[in-house]
C-alpha positions as CSV (number, residue, x, y, z in Angstrom):
1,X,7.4,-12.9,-13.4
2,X,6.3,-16.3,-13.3
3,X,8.3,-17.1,-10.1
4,X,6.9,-14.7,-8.4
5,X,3.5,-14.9,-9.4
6,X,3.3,-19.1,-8.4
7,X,4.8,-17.7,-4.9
8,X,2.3,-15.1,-4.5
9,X,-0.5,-17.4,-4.8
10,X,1.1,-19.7,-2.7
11,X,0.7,-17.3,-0.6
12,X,-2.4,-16.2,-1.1
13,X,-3.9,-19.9,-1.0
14,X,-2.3,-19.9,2.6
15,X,-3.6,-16.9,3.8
16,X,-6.9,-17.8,3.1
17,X,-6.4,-20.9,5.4
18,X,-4.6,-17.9,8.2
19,X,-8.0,-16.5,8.0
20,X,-9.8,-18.4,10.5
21,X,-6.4,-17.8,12.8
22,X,-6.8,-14.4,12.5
23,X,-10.4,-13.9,13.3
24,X,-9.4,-15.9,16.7
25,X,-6.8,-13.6,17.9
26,X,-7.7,-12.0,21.6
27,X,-7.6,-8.7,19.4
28,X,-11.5,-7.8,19.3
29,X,-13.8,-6.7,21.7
30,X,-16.5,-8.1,19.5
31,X,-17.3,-11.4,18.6
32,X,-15.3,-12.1,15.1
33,X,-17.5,-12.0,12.1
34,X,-17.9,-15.0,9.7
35,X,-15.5,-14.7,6.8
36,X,-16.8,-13.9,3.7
37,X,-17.6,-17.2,1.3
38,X,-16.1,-16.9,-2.1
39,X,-18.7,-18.0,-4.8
40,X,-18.5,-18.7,-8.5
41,X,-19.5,-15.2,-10.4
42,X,-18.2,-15.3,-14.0
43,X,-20.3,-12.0,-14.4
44,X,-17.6,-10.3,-12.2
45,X,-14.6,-8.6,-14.4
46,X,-15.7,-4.6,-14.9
47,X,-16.1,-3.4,-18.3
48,X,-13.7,-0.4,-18.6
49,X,-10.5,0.3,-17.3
50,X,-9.9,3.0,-15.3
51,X,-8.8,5.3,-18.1
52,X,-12.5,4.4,-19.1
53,X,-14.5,4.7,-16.3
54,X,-16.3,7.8,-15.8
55,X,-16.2,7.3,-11.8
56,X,-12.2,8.0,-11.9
57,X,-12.9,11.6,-13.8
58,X,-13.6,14.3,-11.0
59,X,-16.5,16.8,-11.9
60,X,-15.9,20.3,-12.8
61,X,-14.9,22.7,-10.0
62,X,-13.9,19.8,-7.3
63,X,-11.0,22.0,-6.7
64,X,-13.0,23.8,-4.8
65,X,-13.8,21.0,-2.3
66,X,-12.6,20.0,0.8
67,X,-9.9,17.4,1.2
68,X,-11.8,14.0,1.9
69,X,-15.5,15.2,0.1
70,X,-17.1,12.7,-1.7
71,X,-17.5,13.7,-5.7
72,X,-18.9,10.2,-6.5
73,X,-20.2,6.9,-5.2
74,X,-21.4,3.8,-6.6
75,X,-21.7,0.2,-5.5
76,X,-19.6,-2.4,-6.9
77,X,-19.5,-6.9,-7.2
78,X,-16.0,-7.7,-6.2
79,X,-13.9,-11.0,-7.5
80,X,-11.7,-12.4,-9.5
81,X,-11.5,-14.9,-12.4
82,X,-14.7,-15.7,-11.6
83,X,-15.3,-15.5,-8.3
84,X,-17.3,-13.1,-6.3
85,X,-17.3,-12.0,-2.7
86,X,-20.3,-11.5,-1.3
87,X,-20.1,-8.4,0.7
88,X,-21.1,-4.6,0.1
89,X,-18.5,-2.4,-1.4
90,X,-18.7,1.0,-2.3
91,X,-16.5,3.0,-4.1
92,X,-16.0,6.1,-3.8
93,X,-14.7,8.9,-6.2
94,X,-12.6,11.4,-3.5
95,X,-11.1,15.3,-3.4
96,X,-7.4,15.1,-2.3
97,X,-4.1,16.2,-2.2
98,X,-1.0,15.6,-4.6
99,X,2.3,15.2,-4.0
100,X,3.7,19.5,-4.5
101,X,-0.1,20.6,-2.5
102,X,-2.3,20.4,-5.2
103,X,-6.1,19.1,-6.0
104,X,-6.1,15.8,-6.9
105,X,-8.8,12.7,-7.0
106,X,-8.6,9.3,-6.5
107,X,-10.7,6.5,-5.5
108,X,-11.4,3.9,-2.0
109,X,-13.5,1.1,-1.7
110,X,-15.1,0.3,1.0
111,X,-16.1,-3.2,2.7
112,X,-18.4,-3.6,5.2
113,X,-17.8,-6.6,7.7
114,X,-21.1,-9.1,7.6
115,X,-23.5,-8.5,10.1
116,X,-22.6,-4.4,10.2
117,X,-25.4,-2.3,9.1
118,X,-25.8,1.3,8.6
119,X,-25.7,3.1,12.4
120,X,-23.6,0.6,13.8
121,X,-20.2,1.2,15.4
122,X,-17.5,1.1,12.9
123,X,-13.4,0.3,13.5
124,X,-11.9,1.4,10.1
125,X,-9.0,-0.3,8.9
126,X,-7.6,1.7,5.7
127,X,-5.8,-1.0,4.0
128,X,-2.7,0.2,1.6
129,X,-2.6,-2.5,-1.1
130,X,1.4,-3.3,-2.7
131,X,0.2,-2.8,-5.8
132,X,3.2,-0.5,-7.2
133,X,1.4,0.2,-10.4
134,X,3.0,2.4,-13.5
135,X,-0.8,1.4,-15.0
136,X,-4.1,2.2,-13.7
137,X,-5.4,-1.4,-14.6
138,X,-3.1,-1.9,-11.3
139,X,-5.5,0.2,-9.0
140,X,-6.7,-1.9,-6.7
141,X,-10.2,-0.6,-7.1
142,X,-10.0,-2.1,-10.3
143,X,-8.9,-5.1,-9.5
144,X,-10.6,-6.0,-6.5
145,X,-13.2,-6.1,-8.9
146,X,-12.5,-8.5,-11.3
147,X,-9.9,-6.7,-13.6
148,X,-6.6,-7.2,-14.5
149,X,-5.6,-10.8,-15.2
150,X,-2.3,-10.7,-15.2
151,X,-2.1,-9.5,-11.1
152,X,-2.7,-12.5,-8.3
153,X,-5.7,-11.1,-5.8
154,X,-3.6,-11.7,-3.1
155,X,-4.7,-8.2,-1.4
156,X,-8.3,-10.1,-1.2
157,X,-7.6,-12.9,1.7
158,X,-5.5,-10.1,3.6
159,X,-8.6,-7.7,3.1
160,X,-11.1,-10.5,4.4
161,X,-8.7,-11.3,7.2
162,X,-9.2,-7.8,8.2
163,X,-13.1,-8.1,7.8
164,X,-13.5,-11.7,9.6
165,X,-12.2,-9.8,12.6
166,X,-15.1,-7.5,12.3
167,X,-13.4,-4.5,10.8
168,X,-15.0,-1.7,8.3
169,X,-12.2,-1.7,5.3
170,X,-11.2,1.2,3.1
171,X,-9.2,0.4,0.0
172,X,-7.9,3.7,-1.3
173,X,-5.8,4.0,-4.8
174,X,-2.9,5.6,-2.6
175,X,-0.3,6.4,-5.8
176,X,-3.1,8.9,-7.1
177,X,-4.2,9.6,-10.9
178,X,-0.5,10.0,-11.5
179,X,0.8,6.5,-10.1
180,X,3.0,7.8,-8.1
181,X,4.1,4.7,-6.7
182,X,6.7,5.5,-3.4
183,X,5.8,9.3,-3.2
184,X,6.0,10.0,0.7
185,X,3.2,12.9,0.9
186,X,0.8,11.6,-1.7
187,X,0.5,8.5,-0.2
188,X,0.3,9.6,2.6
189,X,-2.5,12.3,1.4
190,X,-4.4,10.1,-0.8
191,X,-4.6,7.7,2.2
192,X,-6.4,10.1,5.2
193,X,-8.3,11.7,2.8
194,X,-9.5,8.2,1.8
195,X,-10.1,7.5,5.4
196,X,-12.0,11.0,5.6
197,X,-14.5,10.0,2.6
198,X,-15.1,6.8,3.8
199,X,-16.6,8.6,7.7
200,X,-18.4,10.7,5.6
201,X,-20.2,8.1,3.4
202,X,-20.5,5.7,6.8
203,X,-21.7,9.2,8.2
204,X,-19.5,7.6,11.3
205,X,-19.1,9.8,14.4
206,X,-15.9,12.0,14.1
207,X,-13.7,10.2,16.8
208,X,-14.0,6.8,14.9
209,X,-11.3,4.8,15.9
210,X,-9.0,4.2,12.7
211,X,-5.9,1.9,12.0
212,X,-3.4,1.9,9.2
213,X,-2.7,-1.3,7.7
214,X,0.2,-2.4,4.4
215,X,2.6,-4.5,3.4
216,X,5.4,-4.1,1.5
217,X,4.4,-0.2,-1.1
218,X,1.6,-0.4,0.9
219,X,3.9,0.1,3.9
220,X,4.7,3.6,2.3
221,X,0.8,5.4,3.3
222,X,0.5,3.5,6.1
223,X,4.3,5.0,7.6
224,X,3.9,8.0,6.2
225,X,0.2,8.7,6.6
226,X,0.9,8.1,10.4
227,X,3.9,11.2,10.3
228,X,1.7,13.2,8.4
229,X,-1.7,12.7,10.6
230,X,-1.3,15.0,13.2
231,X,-1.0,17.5,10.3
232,X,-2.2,16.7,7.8
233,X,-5.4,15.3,9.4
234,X,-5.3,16.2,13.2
235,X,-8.8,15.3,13.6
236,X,-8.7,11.7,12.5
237,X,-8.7,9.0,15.7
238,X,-5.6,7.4,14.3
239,X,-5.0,4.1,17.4
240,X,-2.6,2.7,15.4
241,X,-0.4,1.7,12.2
242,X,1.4,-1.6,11.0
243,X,3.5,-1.7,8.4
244,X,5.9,-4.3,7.4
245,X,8.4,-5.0,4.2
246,X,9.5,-0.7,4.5
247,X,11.8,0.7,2.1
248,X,12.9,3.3,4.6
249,X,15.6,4.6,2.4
250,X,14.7,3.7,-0.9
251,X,18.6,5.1,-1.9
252,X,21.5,4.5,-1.7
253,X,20.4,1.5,1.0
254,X,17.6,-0.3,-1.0
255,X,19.0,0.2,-4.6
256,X,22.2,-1.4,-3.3
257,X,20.7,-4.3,-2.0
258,X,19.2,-5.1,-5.2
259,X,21.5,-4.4,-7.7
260,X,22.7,-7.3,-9.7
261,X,20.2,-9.6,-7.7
262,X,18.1,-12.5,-9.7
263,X,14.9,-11.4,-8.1
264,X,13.5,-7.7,-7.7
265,X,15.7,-6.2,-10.0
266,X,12.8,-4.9,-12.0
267,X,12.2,-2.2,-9.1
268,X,15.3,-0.1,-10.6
269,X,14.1,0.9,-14.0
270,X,10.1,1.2,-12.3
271,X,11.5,3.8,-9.3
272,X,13.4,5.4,-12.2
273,X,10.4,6.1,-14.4
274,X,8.2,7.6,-11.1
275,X,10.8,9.4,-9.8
276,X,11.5,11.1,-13.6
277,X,7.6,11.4,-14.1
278,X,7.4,12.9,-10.9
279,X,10.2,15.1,-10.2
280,X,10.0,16.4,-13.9
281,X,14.2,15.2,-14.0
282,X,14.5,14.6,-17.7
283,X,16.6,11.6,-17.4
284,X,16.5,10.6,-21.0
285,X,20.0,12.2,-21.8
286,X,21.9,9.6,-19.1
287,X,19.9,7.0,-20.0
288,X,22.1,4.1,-22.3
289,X,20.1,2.4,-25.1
290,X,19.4,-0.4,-22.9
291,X,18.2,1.6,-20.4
292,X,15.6,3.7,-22.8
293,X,14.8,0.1,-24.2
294,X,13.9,-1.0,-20.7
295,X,12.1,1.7,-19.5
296,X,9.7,1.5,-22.8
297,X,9.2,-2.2,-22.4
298,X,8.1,-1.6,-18.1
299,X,6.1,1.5,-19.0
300,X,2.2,0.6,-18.0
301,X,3.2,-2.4,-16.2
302,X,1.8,-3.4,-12.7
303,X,4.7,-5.2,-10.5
304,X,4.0,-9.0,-10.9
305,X,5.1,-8.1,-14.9
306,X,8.2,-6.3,-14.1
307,X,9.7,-7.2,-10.8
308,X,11.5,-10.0,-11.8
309,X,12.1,-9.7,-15.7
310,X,15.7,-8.8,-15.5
311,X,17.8,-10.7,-13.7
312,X,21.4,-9.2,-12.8
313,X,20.1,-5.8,-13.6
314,X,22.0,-2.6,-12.4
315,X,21.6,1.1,-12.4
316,X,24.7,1.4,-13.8
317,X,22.8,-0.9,-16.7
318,X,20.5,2.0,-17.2
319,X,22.2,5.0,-17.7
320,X,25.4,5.6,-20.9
321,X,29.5,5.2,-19.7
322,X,30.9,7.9,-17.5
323,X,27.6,9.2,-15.6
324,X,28.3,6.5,-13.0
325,X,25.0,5.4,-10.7
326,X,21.4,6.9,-10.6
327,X,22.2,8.6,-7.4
328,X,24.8,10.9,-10.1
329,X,22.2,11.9,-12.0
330,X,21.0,15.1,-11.6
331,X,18.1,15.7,-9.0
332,X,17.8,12.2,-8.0
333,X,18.9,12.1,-4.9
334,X,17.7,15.4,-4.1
335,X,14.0,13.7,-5.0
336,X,14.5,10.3,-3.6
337,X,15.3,12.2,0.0
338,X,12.1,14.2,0.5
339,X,10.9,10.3,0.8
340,X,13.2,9.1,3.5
341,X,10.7,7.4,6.3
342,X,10.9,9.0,9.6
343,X,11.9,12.7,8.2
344,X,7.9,13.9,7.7
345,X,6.7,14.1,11.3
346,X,6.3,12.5,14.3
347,X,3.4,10.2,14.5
348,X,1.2,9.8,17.4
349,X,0.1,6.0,17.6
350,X,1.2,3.2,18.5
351,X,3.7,1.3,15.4
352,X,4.4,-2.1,14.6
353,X,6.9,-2.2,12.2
354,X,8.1,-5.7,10.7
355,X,10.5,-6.7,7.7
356,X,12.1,-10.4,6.6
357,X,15.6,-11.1,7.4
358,X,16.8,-14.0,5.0
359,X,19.9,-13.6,4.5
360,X,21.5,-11.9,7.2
361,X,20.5,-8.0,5.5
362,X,17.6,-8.5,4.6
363,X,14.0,-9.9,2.9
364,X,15.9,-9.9,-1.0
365,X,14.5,-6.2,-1.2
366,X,14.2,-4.4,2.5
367,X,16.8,-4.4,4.6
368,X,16.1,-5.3,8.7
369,X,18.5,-2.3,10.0
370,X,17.0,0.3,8.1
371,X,13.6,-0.8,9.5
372,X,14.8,-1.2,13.0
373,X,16.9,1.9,12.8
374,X,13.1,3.3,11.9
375,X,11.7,1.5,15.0
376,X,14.2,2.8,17.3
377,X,14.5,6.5,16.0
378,X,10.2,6.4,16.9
379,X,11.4,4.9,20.6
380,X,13.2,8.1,21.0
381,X,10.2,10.1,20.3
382,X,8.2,8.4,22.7
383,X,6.2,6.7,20.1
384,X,4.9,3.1,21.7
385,X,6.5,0.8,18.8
386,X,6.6,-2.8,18.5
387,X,10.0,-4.2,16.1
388,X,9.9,-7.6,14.5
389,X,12.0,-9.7,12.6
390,X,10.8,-12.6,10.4
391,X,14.0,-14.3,10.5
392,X,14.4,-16.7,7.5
393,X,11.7,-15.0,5.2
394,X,12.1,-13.5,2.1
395,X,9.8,-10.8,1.0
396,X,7.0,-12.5,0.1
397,X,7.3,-15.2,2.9
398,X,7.0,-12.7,5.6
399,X,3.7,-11.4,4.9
400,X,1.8,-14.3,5.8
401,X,2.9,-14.3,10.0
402,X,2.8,-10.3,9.5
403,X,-0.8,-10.4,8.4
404,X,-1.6,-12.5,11.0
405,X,0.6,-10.5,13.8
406,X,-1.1,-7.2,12.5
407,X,-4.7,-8.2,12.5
408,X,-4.2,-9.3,16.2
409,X,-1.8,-6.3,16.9
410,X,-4.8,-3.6,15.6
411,X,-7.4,-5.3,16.9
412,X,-6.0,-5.0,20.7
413,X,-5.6,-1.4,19.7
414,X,-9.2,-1.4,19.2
415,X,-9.9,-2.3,22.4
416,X,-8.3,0.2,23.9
417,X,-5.3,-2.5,25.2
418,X,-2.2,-0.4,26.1
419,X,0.5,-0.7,23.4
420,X,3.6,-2.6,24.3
421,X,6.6,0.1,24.7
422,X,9.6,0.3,23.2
């Protein structure tokens, strides 16, 4: 854990200095704004947690709302450790979809770019955080706020990135009240109804242009949301989507890769507890003591805790002699392929798709053919995508130049620049 937290904020601290980079890429027709200036604001960390909050608890009868209908606003300080960010956000308490097609809410935040009032045109970026939470104190619209001490804000100089180059910036808890951290058609759901609340509360003409932005699990509503769009939410001006750091096929290809590894390991027991939570697969019986051990000690945990607590770890660590690999268990890999990307639909914008290569295979944790093989498959639809390769990166190196490459990517997008073909 401590590894990768000092690399994230390495990161982070860089990307703050990629800001000023990114607000000069030809990408915007307008003139870039002036990024945000962080302040001290030791008044920032919220109260309650989300479990807490009365905002997260959806009124009586919202059921009976249509996907996307606001249930509750309010306007939040954003920071961290104290520091505040001076710009207006709103959250906003949302009607959507679950993962099996029922009513579900979650929450977005949005961020107004400096200098963009009410009336003005808007370019809406919904931004997918990685936050690959099994605990609400995880949901970015609680930390973006102040909360959670034990998660790096790294989403925060990606999000003001996005903002410096003049975009409107949606924040939606993607995994849902039910963390459902990987699930293709929440995500997905959760997403473009977050992008729906957010031209209702802008009250934004419908054929706002809107991009799809994430790294990493936040490459998982950004993919998906763009195969699901046209329909799930045909009426949405979707120009385009970049997503980078995609676990494509989160089985057998991306739990090989890891297994036994030093770094990442901690993904195996945290997709095992979704996918059982989700999928109802009562895994219990296969699970060895180590394994129930392990799955009690990551339960509630937010990713920078768990990714890289147990080095060497297996599948075939979890689970009691003779039942052989996750993928034997029953219903698992039934589950894990209704979230194959490129299986949902076909999307209809422009793609830039990106993913490390460090060692030949892959970033430590996605793997370069299966995102590729992803990049090519959308070629043969006719879908306009753009393929690159951070050769040399790890995972967490790569989303620096991607950040960068995306804001400039969506921004020409924007302007109405023809995407660059397959």
């Amino acid at each position: 854990m401590q590894r990768l937290t000092r690399h994230l904020t390495s990161i982070m601290t860089t990307l703050g200095v990629a800001i000023s980079l990114c607000a000069l890429a030809p990408a915007a027709t307008a003139a870039p704004a002036q990024a945000p200036t962080i302040q001290p604001n030791p008044a920032a960390a919220p109260a309650l947690l989300p479990s807490q909050d009365p905002l997260y608890t959806p009124p009586s009868g919202y059921e009976r709302r249509a996907p996307g209908d606001i249930l509750r606003t309010r306007q939040v300080a954003l920071g961290w450790r104290g520091t505040s960010v001076p710009v207006t956000a709103t959250q906003l308490l949302y009607r959507t979809t679950d993962n099996f097609g029922g009513p579900s809410a979650t929450v977005t935040t949005v961020l107004s770019p400096p200098g963009v009032g009410p009336g003005a045109p808007r370019r809406v970026v919904s931004y997918h955080s990685f936050y690959d939470a099994l605990g609400a104190q995880c949901d970015p619209s609680y930390t973006l706020r102040g909360g959670n001490m034990t998660t790096e804000p790294i989403d925060l100089p990606s999000i003001t990135a996005l903002m410096t180059a003049g975009f409107t910036v949606s924040v939606p808890d993607y995994e849902g009240p039910g963390l459902r951290w990987t699930m293709a058609r929440e995500s997905a759901y959760t997403a473009l109804d977050g992008v729906r609340a957010t031209l209702r509360y802008l009250k934004a003409p419908r054929r706002t242009p809107i991009a799809l932005f994430g790294y990493s699990g936040g490459s998982v509503p950004t993919g998906f949301g763009a195969e699901l769009a046209p329909t799930y939410a045909p009426e949405l001006n979707v120009i385009g989507a970049a997503a980078s750091g995609i676990p494509v096929n989160p089985a057998p290809h991306n739990l090989g890769y890891v297994n036994g590894k030093r770094q990442w390991t901690g993904v195996i027991p945290a997709l095992t507890a979704v996918y059982n939570d989700t999928y109802d697969l009562d895994i219990q019986p296969y699970l060895s003591p180590k394994g129930s051990r392990i799955l009690r000690q990551i339960s509630g945990e937010c990713i920078a805790q768990f990714a890289d607590a147990y080095p060497g770890l297996t599948d075939q660590d979890l689970l009691r002699p003779g039942v052989g690999g996750l993928l034997d268990v029953p219903g698992v890999r039934q589950a894990i392929a209704k979230n194959v990307m490129g299986t949902l639909g076909t999307p209809r914008t422009p793609m830039l798709l990106g993913v490390g290569n460090s060692d030949g295979i892959g970033d430590g944790l996605m793997i370069s053919g299966d995102v590729a093989a992803l990049a090519s498959g959308y070629c043969r639809r006719g879908v306009a995508t753009t393929f690159t390769e951070y050769r040399g990166m790890s995972h967490t190196e790569a989303l620096l130049p991607f950040t960068a490459e995306a804001v400039g990517y969506l921004g020409q997008r924007f302007a109405g620049q023809p995407a660059r073909g397959c």
